[in-house]
N, C-alpha and C positions, 0 to 999 in steps of 0.2 A: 504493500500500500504506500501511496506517498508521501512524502513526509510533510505534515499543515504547520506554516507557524499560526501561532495563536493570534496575533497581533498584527492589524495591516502596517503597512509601509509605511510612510511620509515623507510630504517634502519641506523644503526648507520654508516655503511658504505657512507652513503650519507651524509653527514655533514663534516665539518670543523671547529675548534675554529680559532678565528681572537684571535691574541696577542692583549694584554693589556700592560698598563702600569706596568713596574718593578721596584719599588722602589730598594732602598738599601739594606733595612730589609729583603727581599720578596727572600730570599735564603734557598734551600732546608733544611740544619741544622735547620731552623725557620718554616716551613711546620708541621702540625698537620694532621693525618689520623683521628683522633679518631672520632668514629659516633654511636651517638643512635640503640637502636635494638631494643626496646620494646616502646609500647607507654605511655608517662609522659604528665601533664598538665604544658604544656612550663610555657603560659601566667602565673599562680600563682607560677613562678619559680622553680618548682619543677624540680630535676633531671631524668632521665630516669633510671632504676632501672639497665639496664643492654649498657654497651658499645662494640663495638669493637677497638682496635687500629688500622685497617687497614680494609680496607672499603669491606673485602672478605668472602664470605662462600661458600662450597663446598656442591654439590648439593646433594639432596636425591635420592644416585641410587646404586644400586648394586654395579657395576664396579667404581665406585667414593669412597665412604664415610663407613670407616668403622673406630674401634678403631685404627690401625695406622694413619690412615689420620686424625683424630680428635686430635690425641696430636701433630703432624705433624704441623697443621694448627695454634693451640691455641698456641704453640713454636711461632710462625710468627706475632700475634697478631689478629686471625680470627674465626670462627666458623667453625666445618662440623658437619652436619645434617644427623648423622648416619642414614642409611635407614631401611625404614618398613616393606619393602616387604622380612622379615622371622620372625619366631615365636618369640612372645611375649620374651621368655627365653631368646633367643639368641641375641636380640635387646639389652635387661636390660644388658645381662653381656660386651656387647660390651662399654657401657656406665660404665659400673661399671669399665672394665679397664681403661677405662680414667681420672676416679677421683683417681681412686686407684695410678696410674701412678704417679702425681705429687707430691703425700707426699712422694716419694722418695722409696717407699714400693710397689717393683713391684710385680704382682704375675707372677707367672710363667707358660706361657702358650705356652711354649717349654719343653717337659718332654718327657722322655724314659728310660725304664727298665735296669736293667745291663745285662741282656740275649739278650737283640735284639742286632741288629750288626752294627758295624760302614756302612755299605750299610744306613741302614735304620736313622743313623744319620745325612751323608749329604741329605740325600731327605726331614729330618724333616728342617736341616739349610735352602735348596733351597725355601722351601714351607715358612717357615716363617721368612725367613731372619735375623733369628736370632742366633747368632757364638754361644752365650753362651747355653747348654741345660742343666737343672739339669736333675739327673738320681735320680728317687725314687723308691722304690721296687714294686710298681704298676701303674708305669708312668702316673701319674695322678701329678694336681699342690699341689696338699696336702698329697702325699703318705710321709713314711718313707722317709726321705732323705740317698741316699745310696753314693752319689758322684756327681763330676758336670765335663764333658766336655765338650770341647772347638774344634773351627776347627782346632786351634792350635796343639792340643794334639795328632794328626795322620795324617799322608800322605796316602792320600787314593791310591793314585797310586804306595805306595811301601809296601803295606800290604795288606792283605786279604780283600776282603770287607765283609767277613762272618763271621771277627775276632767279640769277643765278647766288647761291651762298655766295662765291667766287668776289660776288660786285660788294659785299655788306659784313662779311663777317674781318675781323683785325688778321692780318695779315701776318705771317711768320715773322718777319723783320721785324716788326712793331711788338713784337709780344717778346715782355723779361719771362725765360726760359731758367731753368734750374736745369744741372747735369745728372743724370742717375749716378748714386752716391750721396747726394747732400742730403744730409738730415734735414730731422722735422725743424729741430730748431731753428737750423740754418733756412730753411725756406719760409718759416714765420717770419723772420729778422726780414729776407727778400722783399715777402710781400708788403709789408708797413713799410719798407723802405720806400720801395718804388709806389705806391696807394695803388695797387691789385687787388682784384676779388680770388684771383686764384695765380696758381704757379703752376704750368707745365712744366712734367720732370721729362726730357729727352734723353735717349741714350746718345751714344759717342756719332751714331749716323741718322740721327733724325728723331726717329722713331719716337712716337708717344709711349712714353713709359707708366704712368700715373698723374693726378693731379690732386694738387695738395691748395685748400677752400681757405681760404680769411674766415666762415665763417663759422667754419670749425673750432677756433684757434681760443671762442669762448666756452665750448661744447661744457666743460667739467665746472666749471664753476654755475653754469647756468642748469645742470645735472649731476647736484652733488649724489646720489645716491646710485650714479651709472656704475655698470656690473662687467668687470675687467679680468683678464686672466692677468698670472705673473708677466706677460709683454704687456702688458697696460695695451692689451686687444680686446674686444669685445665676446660677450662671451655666449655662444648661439649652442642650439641643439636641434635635431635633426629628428624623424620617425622611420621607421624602416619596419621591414615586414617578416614573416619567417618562412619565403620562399628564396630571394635571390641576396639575404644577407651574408654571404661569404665574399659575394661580392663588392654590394653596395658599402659596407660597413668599412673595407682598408681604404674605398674611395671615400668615405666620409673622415675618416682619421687621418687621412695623408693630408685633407684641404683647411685639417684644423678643429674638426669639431667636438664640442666641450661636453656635451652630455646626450645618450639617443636614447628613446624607447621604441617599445612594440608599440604599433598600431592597431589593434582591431578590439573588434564590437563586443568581441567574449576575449578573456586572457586564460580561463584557465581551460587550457590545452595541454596536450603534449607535443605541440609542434613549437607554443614559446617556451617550454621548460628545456627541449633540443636545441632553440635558438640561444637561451641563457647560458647551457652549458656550452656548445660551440664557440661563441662569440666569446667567454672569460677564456677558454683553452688556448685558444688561438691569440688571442689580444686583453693577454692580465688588466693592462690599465683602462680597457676601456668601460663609459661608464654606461650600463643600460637600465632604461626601468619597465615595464611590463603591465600588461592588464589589457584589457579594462572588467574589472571584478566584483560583487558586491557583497561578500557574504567573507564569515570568516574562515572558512576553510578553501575560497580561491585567491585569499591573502595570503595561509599559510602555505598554499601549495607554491604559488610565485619567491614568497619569500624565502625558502627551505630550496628553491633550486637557483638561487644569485639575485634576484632583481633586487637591483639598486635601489628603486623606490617603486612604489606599486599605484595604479590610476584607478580607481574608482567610480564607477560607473555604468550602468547599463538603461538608453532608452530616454535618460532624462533630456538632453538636450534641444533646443527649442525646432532643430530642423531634424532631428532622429524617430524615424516611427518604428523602429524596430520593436516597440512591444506590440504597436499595430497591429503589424506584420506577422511576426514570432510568437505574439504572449508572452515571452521573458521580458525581463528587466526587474526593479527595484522603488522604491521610492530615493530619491536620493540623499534625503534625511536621514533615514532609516540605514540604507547602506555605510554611509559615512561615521554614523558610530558605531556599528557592527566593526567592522575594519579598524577604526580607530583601538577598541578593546582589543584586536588579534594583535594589532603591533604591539599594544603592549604587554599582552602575552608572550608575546613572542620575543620582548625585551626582556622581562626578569626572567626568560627563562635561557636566552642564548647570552645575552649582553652586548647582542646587537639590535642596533635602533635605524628601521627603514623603514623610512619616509613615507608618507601618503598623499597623494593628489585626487583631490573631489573635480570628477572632471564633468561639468554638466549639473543641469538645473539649476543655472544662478539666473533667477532675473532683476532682481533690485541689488542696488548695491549694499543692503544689509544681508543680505544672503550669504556676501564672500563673509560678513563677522559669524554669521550661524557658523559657516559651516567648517570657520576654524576654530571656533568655540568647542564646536562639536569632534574634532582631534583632526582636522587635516593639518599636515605642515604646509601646504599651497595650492592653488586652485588653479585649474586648466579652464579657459573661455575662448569658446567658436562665435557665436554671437556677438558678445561685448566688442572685439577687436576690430570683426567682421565692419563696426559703422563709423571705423577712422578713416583719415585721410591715408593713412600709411600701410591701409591692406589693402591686395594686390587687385581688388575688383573695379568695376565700373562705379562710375555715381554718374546717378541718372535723375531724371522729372518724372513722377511716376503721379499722376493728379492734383498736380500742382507742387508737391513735395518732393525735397531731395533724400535720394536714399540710394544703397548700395546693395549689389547682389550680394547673397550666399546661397550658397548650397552645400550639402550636405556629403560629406566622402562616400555613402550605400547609396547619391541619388544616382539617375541614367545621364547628369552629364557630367559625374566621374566615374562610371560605372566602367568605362574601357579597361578602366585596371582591374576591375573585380576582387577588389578587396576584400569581400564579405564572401568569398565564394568558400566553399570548404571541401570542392574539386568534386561536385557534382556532373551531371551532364551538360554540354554545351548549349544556352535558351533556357536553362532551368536559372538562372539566376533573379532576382529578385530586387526592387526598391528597398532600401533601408532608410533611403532620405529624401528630402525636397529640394528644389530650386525655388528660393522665394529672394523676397528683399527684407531690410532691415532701415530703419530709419538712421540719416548720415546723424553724424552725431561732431563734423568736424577734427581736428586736432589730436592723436591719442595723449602728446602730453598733458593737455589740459582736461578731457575727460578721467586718465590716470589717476591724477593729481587732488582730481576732485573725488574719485572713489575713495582712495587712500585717505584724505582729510576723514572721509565720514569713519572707516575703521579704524582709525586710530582716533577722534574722538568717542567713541561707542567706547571702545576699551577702556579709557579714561571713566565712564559711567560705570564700567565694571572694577574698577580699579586692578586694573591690570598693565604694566609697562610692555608686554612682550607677549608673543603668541603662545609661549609654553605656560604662560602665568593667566594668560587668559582661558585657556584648556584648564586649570587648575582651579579657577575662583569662579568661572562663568557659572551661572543660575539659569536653565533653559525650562521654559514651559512651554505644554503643545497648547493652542488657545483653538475657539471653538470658529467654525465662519462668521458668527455675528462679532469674536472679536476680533475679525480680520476687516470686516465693515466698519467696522467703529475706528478702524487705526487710520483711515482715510480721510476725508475732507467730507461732512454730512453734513444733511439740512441746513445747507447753505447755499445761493448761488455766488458759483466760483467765478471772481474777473477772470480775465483773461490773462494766463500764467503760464509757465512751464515748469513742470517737475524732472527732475532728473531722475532717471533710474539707474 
């Protein structure tokens, strides 16, 4: 017979934290984010090999996580988990931009010819939002360097759009060049010397080597909480699957990257406990984490075969219908401290301490304090990232409104990789997700910034400095729907306002 739990599920939407006591101390300036990512042996006081400063990572999805959302994110203090589902090559150089990125040596992956035409300049700026394009003589990032424009450098509405780059953009002569070799410092000093936006680094015959931004040169001060390896690089993570990871994975590690997990819908398999042991055998230092799991025996099973930190989740997320479809899944509430008690079982009982991510069902931003209240060390968000400027989708006019696609890694327009397959018949394959939109939300730093204000003053109501002390003193009640009604804005008519979620 099967086995019933007694008690339904819930999500985080059904919970409230009870205020604590707030000392003195206990003010947001005094509040730490900072949390574990990989698994260390607490008990013999060892440290965890890798942190984050702010308890966030961006999920492994197409319309989510790519090299701009990765240095986006590590800028803020967080992770994204560039996604898997495209080829091995394209995965590594995505990751290769991001390491490359922070030593201040960008490569350049805005390029065009001096023969194509200011038309096909703003479509390259529109497409990669990028003002600055170097022009090489074979629009490639390593051609001949022939000139660099700018949106600056032509009104497209008082000139041709069929004019040539050729006629508009600063010309090789005109442009102070740096030599490959010269440091950051040395190309800082450059650019205030000469009042440049940027330094082209050329090697000894031409050739574009990287470009190094003025507008970089405030990046840390203006992101004190950015998240760096020992090269003071940026620090990104990758997703990878457990078919072609012998492969994928030395090409993820050779181009630098800092932390990977499994990707799929269910973790506890035996094809990620093959992947966990393969990947540690082959490659000790590398770091992986595993899932996605809800219960505490597909914590232990991940945890008992390497994974580094373990994902949580099945069904909650806002574009996943896999209970739909399947009837599995979880509440995510409910999961999240299930799993939370297995890790710590499974701390006093090994004296190792691995990490947990709630990955899915956050829609308000008191949801990310549940549901670290509730024992995650850090939360995975597909939607949340999904309505910046700095995920890799369209923004669009969708009924007067802006807003940006997502879709889903189980829907049909990422289905071509068939992630969710579990090597059925070919046409037996199935929707897991949708294609929908999301409302744009602008800027991730500034949305970030404003979720973080709210968790870290919430904490302060719990009188809590730190995510482990908040786990420790947090007070959670499940409230009823009338008192999820009542926590809203009632019998009242509202002006005209916006709330943020």
């Amino acid at each position: 017979m099967a086995y019933f739990y007694e008690e339904p599920s819930h999500t985080f939407g059904e919970y409230l934290l009870i205020p604590g006591y707030t000392s003195a101390d206990c003010i947001p300036d005094n509040v730490s984010l900072r949390t574990p990512v990989v698994r260390y042996n607490k008990k013999a006081g060892e440290e965890s090999a890798l942190y984050m400063n702010i308890p966030l990572t961006s999920a492994v999805m197409q319309s989510v996580s790519d090299d701009k959302m990765a240095i986006a994110l590590a800028m803020e203090g967080g992770i994204s988990f560039i996604y898997g589902s495209q080829p091995i090559e394209k995965q590594a150089a995505m990751v290769a931009r991001v390491k490359s990125y922070k030593a201040g040596f960008v490569t350049s992956d805005s390029n065009i010819r001096p023969d194509q035409t200011l038309e096909e300049v703003v479509e390259l700026i529109e497409r990669t939002g990028h003002s600055t394009i170097a022009v090489t003589a074979d629009g490639t990032s390593h051609g001949k360097l022939e000139g660099i424009i700018t949106e600056r450098d032509f009104r497209i509405d008082h000139v041709p759009a069929h004019s040539k780059v050729s006629e508009y953009m600063t010309p090789f002569k005109d442009l102070i060049t740096g030599q490959d070799g010269i440091t950051l410092s040395e190309a800082n000093d450059k650019i205030w010397a000469h009042k440049v936006n940027q330094l082209p680094v050329i090697d000894k015959n031409g050739n574009l080597v990287s470009l190094v931004f003025r507008k970089d040169f405030d990046s840390h001060e203006n992101h004190p909480k950015e998240l760096l390896d020992k090269q003071h690089r940026y620090i990104v993570g990758a997703g990878i699957n457990t078919r072609d990871y012998m492969d994928r994975v030395p090409a993820l590690l050779e181009a630098g990257v800092d932390i990977m997990t499994l990707d799929s819908s269910e973790g506890f398999t035996e094809w990620q406990a093959r992947a966990l042991h393969d990947i540690h055998a082959k490659w000790p230092n590398a770091k992986v984490g595993a899932g996605n799991v809800v219960d505490r025996d597909g914590f232990m099973f991940l945890a008992e075969n390497g994974a580094d930190f373990v994902k949580i989740g099945i069904g909650g997320g806002s574009i996943c219908i896999t209970r739909e479809q399947k009837g599995i899944g979880r509440g995510q509430a409910t999961a999240t401290i299930e799993v939370a008690k297995a890790r710590d079982e499974y701390y006093a009982k090994t004296g190792i301490y691995v990490p947990i991510c709630s990955d899915g069902g956050i829609v308000h931003d008191y949801h990310m304090t549940l549901a670290l209240a509730m024992g995650a060390d850090f939360i995975m968000l597909g939607r949340y990232f999904a309505r910046f400027d700095e995920s890799p989708t369209n923004k669009l006019i969708v009924n007067g409104n802006y807003v940006k696609e997502y879709w889903g890694e189980g829907s049909n327009r990422a289905r071509n990789w068939q992630r969710y397959d579990l090597g059925g018949k070919k046409g037996m394959a199935f929707e897991e997700g949708v294609d929908s939109y999301v409302p744009y939300a602008g800027h991730l730093h500034d949305g970030v910034q404003m979720s973080m204000s709210k968790v870290i003053h919430t904490m302060c109501n719990c009188g809590a400095l730190s995510i482990p002390e908040l786990q420790e003193k947090a007070k959670i009640t499940l409230v009823s729907s009338t008192t999820i009604s009542e926590g809203s804005a009632h019998d009242v008519v509202v002006k005209n306002t916006s709330i943020n979620s």
